[in-house]
N, C-alpha and C positions, 0 to 999 in steps of 0.2 A: 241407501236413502229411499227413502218411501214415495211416490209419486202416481198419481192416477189422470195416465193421458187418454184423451177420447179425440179417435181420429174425427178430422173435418171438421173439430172447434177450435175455437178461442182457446188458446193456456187459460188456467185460471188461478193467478197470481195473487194472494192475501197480502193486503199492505195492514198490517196491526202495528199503529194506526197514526197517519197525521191530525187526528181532531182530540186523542185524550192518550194516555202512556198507558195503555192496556197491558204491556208484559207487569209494569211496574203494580198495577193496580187491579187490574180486571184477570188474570191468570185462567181461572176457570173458565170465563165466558170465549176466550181463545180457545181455548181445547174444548169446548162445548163443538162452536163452530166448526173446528176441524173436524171432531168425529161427525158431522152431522156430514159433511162435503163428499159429494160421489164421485167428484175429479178436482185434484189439487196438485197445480205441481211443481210448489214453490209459497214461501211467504219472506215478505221483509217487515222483520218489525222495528219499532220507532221506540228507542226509550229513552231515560235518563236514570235509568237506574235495572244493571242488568242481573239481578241479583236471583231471579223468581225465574229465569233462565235455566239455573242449576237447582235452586232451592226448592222450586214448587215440581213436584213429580211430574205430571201429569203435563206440564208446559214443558218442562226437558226433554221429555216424551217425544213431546211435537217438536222440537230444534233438533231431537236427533234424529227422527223420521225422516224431515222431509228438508229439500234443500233451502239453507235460508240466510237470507242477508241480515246483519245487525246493526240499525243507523244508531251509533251510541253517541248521544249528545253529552261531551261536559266542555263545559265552559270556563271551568275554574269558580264561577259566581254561586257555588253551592253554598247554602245556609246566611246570604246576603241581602239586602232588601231586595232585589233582582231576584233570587230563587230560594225563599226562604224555607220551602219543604223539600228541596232537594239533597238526598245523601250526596257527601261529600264523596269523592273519586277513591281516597284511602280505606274507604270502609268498603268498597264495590271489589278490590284488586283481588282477594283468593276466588271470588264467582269468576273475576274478568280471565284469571291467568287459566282457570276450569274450562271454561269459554272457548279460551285460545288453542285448547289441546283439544277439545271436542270438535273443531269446526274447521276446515279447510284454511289456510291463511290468504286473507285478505276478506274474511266471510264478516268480519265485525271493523266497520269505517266510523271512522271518527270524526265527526261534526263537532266544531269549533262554531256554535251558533245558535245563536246571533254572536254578530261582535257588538261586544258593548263594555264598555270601561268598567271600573270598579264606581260603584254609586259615589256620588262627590266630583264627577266629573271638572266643573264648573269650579269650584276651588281648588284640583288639582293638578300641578302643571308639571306633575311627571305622570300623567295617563298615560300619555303614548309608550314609555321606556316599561311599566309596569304591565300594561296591556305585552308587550313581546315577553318578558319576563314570564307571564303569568302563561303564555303559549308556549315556551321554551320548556317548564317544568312539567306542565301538565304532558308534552309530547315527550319528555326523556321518562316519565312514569310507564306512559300506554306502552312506549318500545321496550322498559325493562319488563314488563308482564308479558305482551305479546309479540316482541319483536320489532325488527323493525318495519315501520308503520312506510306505506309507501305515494300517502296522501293524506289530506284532510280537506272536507267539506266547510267550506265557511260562506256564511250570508252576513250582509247589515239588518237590522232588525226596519220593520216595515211599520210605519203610523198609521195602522188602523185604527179604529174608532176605539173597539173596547180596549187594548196595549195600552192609549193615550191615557185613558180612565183611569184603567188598572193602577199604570204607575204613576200619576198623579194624584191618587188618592193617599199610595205612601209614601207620597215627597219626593219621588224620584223624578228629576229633572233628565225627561226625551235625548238621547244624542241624534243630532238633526247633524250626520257625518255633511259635509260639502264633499263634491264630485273629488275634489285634491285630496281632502283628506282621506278617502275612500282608498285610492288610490297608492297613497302612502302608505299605510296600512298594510295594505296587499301585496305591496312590493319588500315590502319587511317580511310579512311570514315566506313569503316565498325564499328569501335568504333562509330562513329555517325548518323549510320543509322542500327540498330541492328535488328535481325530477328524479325519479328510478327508475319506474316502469319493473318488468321482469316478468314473472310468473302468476301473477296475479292481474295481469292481461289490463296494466293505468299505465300512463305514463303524467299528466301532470303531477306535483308533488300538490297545489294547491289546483281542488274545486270549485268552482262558484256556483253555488243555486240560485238560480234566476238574479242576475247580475248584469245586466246585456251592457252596459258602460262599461264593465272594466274586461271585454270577451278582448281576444286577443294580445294581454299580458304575456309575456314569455315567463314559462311555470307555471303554467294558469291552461286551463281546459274545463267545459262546461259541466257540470256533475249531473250524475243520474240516478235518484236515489235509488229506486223500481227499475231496477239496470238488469234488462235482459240478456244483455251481450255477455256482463260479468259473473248471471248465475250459470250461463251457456260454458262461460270458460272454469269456472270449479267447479261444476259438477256436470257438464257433462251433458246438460239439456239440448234440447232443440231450440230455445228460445230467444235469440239473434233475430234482429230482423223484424221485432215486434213494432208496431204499429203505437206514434206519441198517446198518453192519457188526453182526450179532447177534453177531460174535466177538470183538467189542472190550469194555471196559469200557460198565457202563451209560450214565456221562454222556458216553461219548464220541460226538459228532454227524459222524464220517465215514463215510462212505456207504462201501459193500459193496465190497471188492475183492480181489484176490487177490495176497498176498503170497508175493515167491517166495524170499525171504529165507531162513535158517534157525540157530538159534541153534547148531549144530554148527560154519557157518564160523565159524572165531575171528577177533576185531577185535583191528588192533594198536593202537586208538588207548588202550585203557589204562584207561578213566576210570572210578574207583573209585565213583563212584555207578551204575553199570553193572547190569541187571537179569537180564540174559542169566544162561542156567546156566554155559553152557561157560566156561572159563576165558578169559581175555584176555591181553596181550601186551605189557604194560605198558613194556617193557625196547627195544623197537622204537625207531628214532630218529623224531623227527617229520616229519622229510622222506619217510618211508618210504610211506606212503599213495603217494603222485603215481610213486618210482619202481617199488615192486614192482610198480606197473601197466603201468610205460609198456610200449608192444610192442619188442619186438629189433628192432635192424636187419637180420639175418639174412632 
């Protein structure tokens, strides 16, 4: 792995990206960035679709150079009013299981998130059984590609201003969870995702990102996406010990990095719980992630 430390600074850790799905859609300007950088020594990237990981040369490049974390978001809600430009999980598995051989295990975490029912909430009063159902398949998928998975990151979806917009513009009725039902929830996946720990240096089975109500669950420990301690422990860095992001929310516990993201690239994957200002692109087919990226043969 490729890394360029400069004693007496800062690491300098690439978060690509929490404000747009930059492996998914921006591919080149990622690897633009990298080559440009005269000390790197680590990236985590943020997708929902890991495909341009393996596909696009030049990004594989960059994942197998340098040490990297992969927050891979699925949800189950691909192609639904919820995520209507998002490739579905079955069409991602020969990038994902690629992935799994190329990258340290425990280097691609799985975010269950936001939790949010299938649209129709409000008429349907098997959410909750279906909501586990839908966590139970998607987690017996991830473990048959990559093994067994030794956690998962789950948040409730947060009513921001534009989310509210978004999904009320396509009928989608808010899940306004109550603290019990929150709760509830949390204490079910936990049945289904039970502590391990082992060599991939976790021991919750379930994460919560910025959760500080349901902190001290038993199966429950606070997630850290931009986790120094766990690029320290598979590859090997110096990077333990790192100092919280002051630009993140308060309870968020990832360490300091620089995101080269920006909420002006538009994301086509669509998904009306979406925070981002800029507008999105909801109308995009779900295959479009993987080919707006691929390179020309020319």
């Amino acid at each position: 792995m490729q890394a360029f430390y400069a004693p007496g600074k800062a690491p300098m850790i690439y978060s690509a990206s929490r404000r747009t799905d930059l492996p998914a859609f921006y591919p080149d300007f990622i690897s633009e960035k990298v080559r440009r950088s005269r000390r790197l020594e680590a990236i985590v990237f943020w997708t929902k679709d890991i495909r341009n990981l393996i596909r696009h040369p030049d990004l594989a490049a960059v994942a197998g150079n340098f040490p990297c974390l992969v927050q891979f978001t699925v949800t189950g809600l691909a192609g639904s009013a919820w995520e209507p430009g998002v490739a579905p999980l079955a069409e991602q598995l020969p990038e994902l299981a690629e992935l799994g051989r190329r990258l340290p295990r425990g280097a691609v975490i799985w975010r269950f998130d936001p939790i949010l029912p299938w649209p129709g909430r409000g008429e349907d009063k098997t959410w909750f059984r279906r909501l586990l159902d839908r966590f139970r398949r998607l987690r017996d998928s991830l473990e048959e590609t990559l093994g067994e998975l030794d956690r998962a990151v789950v948040s409730f979806p947060d009513p921001y201003r534009q989310a509210l917009a978004r999904s009320g513009t396509a009928g989608l009725e808010w899940p306004f969870f109550a603290a019990g039902e929150k709760r509830r929830i949390i204490e079910a996946l936990i049945g289904l995702m039970p502590v391990k720990g082992g060599e991939t240096g976790r021991e919750p089975g379930i994460e919560l990102c910025c959760e500080p109500e349901l902190a001290g669950l038993d199966g429950t420990g606070p997630a850290s996406c931009v986790d120094g301690s766990q690029l320290a422990v598979l590859y090997g860095l110096p990077l333990s010990g790192l100092a919280k992001d002051p630009g993140q929310r308060q309870t968020c516990n990832c360490v300091t990095s620089t995101d080269i993201g920006s909420y002006e690239l538009s994301c086509g994957h669509g998904c009306r719980y979406c925070y981002a200002r800029r507008p999105t692109h909801p109308d995009l087919p779900a295959s479009s992630a993987a080919s707006l990226s691929a390179p020309s043969s020319g």
